[in-house]
TISEVEX-983343 format. One record per residue (C-alpha): residue number from 1; residue in one letter; x, y, z. Coordinates in nm, 2 decimals, padded with zeros to 4 digits. Each point is the difference from the previous one (the first is absolute). Example, Ala and Ser with C-alpha at 12.3 -4.5 7.8 and 13.67 -1.06 7.14 Angstrom:
BEGIN
[site 1 'A' [01.23 -00.45 00.78]]
[site 2 'S' [00.14 00.34 -00.07]]
This chain:
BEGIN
[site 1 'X' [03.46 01.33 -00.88]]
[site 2 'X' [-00.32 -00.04 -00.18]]
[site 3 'X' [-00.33 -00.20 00.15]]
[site 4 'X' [00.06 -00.28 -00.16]]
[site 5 'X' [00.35 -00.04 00.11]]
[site 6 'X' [-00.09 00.09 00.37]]
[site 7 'X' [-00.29 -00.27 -00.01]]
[site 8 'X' [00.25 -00.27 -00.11]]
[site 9 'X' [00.16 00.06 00.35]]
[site 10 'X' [-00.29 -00.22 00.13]]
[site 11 'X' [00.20 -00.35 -00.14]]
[site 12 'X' [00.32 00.03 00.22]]
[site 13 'X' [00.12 -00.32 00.16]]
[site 14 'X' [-00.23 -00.11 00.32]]
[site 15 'X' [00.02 -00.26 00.24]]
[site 16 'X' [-00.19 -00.31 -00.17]]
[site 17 'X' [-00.09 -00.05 00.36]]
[site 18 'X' [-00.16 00.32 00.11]]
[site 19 'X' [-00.36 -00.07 00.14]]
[site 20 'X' [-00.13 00.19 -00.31]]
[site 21 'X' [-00.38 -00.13 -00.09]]
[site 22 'X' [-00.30 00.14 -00.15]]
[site 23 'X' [-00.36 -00.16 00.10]]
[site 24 'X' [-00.28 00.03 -00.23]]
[site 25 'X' [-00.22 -00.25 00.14]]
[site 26 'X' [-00.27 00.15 00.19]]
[site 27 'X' [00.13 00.39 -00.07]]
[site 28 'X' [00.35 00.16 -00.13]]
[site 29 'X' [00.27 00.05 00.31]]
[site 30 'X' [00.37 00.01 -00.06]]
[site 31 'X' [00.24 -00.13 00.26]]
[site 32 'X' [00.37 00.10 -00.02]]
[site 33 'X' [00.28 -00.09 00.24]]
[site 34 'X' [-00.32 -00.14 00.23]]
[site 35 'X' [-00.19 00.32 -00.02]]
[site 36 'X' [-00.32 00.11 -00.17]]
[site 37 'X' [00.07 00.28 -00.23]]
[site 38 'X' [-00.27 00.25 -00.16]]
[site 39 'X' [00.00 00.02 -00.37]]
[site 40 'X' [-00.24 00.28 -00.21]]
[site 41 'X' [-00.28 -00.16 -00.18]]
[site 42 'X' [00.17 00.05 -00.34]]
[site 43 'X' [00.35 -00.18 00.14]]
[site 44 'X' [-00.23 -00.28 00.20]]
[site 45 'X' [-00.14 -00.08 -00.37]]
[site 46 'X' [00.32 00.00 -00.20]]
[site 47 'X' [00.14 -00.25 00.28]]
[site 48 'X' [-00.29 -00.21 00.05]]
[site 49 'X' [-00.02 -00.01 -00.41]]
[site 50 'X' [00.41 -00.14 -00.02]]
[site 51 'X' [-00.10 -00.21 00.27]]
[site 52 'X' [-00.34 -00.18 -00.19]]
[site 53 'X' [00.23 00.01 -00.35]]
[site 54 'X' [00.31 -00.21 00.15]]
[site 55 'X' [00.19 00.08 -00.29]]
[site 56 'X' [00.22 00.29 -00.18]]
[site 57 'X' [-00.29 00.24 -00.18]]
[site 58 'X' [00.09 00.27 -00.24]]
[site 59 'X' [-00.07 00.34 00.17]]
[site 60 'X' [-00.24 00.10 -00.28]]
[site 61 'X' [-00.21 -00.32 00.10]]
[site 62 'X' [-00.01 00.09 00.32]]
[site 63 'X' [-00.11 00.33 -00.05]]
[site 64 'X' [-00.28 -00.08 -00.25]]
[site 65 'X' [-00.10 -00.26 00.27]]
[site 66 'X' [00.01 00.28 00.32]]
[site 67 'X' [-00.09 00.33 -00.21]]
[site 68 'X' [-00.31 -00.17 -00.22]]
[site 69 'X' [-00.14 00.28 -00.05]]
[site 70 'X' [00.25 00.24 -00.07]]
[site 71 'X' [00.24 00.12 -00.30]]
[site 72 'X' [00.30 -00.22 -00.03]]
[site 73 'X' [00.18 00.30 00.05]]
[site 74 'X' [-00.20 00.09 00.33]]
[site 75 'X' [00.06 -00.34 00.12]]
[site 76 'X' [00.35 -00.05 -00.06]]
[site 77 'X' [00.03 00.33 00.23]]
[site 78 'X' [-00.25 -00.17 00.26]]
[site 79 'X' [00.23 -00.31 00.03]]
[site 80 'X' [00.29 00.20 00.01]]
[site 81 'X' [-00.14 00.16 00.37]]
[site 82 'X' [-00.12 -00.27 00.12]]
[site 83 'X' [00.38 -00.21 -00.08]]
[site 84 'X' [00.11 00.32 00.16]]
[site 85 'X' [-00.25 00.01 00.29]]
[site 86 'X' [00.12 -00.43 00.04]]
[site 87 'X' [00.32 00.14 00.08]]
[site 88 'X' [-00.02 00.23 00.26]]
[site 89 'X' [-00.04 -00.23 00.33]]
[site 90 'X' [00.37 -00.09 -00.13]]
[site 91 'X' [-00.05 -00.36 -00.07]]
[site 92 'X' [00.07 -00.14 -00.36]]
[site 93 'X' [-00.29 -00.17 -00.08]]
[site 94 'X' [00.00 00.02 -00.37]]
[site 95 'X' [00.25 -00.07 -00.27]]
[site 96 'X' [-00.01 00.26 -00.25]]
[site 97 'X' [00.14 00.07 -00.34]]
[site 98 'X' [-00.13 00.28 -00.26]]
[site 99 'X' [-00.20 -00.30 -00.22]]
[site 100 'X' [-00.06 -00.27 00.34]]
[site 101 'X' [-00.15 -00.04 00.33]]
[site 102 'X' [-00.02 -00.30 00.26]]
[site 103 'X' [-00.03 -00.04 00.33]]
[site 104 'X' [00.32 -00.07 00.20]]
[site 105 'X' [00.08 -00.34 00.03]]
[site 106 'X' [00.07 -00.01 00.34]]
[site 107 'X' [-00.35 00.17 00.08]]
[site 108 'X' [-00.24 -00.28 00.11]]
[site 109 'X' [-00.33 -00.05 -00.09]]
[site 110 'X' [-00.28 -00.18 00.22]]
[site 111 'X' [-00.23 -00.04 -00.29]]
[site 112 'X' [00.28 -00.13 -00.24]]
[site 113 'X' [00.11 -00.27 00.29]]
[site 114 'X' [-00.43 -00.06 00.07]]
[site 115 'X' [00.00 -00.06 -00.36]]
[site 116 'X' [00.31 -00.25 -00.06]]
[site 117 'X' [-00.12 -00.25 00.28]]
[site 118 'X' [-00.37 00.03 -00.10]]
[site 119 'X' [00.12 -00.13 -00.36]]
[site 120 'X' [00.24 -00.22 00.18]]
[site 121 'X' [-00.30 -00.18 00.18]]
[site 122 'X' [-00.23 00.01 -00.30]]
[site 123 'X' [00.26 -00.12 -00.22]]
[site 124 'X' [00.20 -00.24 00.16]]
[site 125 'X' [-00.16 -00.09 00.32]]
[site 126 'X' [00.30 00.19 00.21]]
[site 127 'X' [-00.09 00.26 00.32]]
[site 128 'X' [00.28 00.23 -00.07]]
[site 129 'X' [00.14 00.10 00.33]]
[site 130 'X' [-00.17 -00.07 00.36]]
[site 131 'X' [-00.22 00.25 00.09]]
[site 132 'X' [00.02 00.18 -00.38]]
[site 133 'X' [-00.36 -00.16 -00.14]]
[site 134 'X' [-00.18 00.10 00.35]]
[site 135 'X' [-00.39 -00.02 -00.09]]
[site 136 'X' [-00.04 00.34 00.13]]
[site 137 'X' [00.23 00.13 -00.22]]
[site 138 'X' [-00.15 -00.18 -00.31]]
[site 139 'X' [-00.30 00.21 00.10]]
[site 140 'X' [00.20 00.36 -00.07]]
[site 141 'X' [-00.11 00.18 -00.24]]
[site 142 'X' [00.22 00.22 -00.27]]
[site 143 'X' [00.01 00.36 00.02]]
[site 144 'X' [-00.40 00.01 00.12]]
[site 145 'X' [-00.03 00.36 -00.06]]
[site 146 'X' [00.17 00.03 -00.32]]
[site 147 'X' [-00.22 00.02 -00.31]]
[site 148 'X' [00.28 00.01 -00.29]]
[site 149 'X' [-00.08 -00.23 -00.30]]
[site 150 'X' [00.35 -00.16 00.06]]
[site 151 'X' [-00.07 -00.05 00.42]]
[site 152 'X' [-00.37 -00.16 -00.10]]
[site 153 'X' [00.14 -00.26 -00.21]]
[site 154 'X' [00.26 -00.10 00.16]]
[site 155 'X' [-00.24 -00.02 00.31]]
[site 156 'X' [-00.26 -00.21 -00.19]]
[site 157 'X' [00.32 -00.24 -00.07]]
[site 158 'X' [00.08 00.01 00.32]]
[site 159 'X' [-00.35 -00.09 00.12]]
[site 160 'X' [-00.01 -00.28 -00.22]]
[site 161 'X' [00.34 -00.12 00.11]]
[site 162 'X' [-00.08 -00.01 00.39]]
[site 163 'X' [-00.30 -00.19 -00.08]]
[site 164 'X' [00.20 -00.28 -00.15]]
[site 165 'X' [00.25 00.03 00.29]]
[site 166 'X' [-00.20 -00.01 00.28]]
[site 167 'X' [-00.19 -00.32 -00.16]]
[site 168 'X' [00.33 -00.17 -00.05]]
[site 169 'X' [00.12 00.07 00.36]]
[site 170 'X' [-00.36 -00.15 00.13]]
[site 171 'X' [00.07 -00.29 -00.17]]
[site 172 'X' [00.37 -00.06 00.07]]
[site 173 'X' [-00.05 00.08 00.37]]
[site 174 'X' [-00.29 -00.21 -00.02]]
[site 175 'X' [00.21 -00.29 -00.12]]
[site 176 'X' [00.24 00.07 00.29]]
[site 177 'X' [-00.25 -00.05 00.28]]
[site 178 'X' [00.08 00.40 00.08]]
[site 179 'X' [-00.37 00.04 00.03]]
[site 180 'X' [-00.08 00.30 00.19]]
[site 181 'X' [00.26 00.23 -00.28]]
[site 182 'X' [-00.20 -00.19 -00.30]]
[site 183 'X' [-00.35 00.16 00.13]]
[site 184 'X' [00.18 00.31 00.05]]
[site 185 'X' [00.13 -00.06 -00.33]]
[site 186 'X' [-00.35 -00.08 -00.14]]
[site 187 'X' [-00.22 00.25 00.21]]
[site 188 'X' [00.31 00.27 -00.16]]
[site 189 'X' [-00.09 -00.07 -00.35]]
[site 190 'X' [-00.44 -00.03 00.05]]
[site 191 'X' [00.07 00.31 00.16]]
[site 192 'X' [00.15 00.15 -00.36]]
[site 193 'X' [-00.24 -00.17 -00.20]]
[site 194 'X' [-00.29 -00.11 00.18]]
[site 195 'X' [-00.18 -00.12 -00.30]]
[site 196 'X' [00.29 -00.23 -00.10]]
[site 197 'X' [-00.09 -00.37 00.00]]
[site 198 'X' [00.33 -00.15 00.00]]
[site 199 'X' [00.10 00.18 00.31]]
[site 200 'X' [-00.31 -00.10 00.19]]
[site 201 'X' [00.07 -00.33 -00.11]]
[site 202 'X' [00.35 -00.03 00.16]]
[site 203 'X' [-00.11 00.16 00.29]]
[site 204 'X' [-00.25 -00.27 00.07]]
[site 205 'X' [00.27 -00.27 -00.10]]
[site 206 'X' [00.21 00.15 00.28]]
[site 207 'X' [-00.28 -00.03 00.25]]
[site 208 'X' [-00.08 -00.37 -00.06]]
[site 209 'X' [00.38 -00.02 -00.01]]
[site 210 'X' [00.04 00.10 00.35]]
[site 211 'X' [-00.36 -00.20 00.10]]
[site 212 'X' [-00.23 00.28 00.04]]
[site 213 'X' [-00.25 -00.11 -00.19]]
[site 214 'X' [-00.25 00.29 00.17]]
[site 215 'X' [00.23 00.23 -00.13]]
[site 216 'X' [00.02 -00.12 -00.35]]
[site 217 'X' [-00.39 -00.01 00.00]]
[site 218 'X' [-00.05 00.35 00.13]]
[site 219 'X' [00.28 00.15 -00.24]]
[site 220 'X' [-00.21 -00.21 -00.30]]
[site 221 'X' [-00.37 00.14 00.09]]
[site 222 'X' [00.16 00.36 00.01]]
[site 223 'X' [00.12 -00.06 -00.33]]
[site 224 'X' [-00.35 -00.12 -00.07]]
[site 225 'X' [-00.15 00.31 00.11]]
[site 226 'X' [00.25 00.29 -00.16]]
[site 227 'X' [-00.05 -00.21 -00.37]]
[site 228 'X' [-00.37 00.03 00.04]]
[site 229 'X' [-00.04 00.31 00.13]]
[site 230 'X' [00.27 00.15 -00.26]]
[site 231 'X' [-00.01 -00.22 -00.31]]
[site 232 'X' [-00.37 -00.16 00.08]]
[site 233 'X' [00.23 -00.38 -00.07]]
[site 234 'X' [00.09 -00.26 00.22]]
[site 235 'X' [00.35 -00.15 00.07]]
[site 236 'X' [00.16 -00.29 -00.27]]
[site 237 'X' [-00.15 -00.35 00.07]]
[site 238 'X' [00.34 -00.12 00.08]]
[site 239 'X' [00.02 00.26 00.32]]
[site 240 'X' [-00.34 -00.11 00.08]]
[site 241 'X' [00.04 -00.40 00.01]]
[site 242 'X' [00.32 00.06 00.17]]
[site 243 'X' [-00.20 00.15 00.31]]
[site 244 'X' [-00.29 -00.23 -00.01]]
[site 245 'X' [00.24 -00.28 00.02]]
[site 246 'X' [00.18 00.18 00.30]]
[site 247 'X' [-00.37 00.02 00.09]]
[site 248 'X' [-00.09 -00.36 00.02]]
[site 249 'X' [00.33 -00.07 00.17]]
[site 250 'X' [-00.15 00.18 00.34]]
């Protein structure tokens, strides 16, 4: 049997309800029937690659992709170990053919689910399911010690994405009188972004929401301060009428 042949072993039939998952928020692990399982660098790549790409990818793609530097016949032998090196813990994780890859589809994904609601949310206003869109983790990052091309832009989507999400779940909670998750909501996305007026903003609303008024002004003057001593600017007029009225009110 060649190599090829013995790798295509790794698409037989699996439970669609085996606890399989990979997690690539905040650092690569690999969970299979409940338990972590250690992959080699070069396998941990492949995987966490199929698991960014959500779609079938042409092996040759994948290789160019993994092997950048290398000869495309040097790299088709590097993705060859690692498929082979994926297989060895036993669990099919990859579908395989000689021209295709993709990940298994019953191998879940916590940034792929992340992802989904977060667009949900931005989107169309929904939550996803309870507990999915938890500020906290909004706040994960992708792969942090991964420096491929293909990890750094899909993190810098990512980034941009979470942003968005964590603003849209400060207002919506905000709207729903759940006031202490819309300043965790809000504190979450300054926290990513701490320059970002439009969180600040919402973060304030949610404090005058909820009638802390001392809050709101204390969150606005810190604003105050990082612009100036960062940018050497002050905040929009619009921010700053809204707390001299709050202002007046006391």
């Amino acid at each position: 049997m060649s190599l090829d042949d013995d790798l295509d072993l790794l698409t037989r039939e699996r439970d669609a309800n085996a606890p399989d998952r990979v997690v690539l928020l905040n650092g690569f692990e690999l969970h299979c029937d409940g338990e972590p399982v250690d992959l080699p660098l070069t396998a941990q790549r492949l995987l966490g690659f199929l698991a960014l790409e959500d779609r079938t990818v042409t092996r040759s793609h994948a290789a160019a992709t993994l092997w950048l530097d290398s000869t495309d016949k040097h790299a088709a032998a590097s993705l060859r170990s690692a498929l082979w090196r994926l297989r060895r813990p036993g669990y099919p994780l990859v579908e395989v053919t000689h021209a295709h890859l993709r990940l298994a589809p019953w191998v879940r994904v916590d940034y792929r689910e992340l992802r989904a609601a977060a667009r949900g949310l931005v989107q169309d206003g929904e939550a996803g399911p309870r507990g999915l869109l938890d500020p906290q983790r909004l706040s994960g990052e992708l792969l942090p010690d991964w420096l491929d091309d293909w990890v750094l832009l899909e993190r810098e989507r990512f980034r941009h994405l979470r942003l968005h999400a964590l603003e849209a779940l400060c207002g919506r909670l905000t709207g729903l009188g759940r006031y202490a998750a819309a300043i965790e909501a809000g504190l979450a996305a300054v926290a990513c972004e701490p320059l970002r007026e439009s969180a600040h903003h919402l973060l304030i609303e949610a404090h005058l929401a909820e009638g802390n008024r001392t809050e709101a002004v204390r969150q606005y003057r810190w604003y105050c301060s990082l612009l100036h001593d960062e940018l050497g600017v002050r905040p929009p007029l619009t921010m700053e009428r809204r707390i001299r009225v709050e202002l007046r009110g006391r």
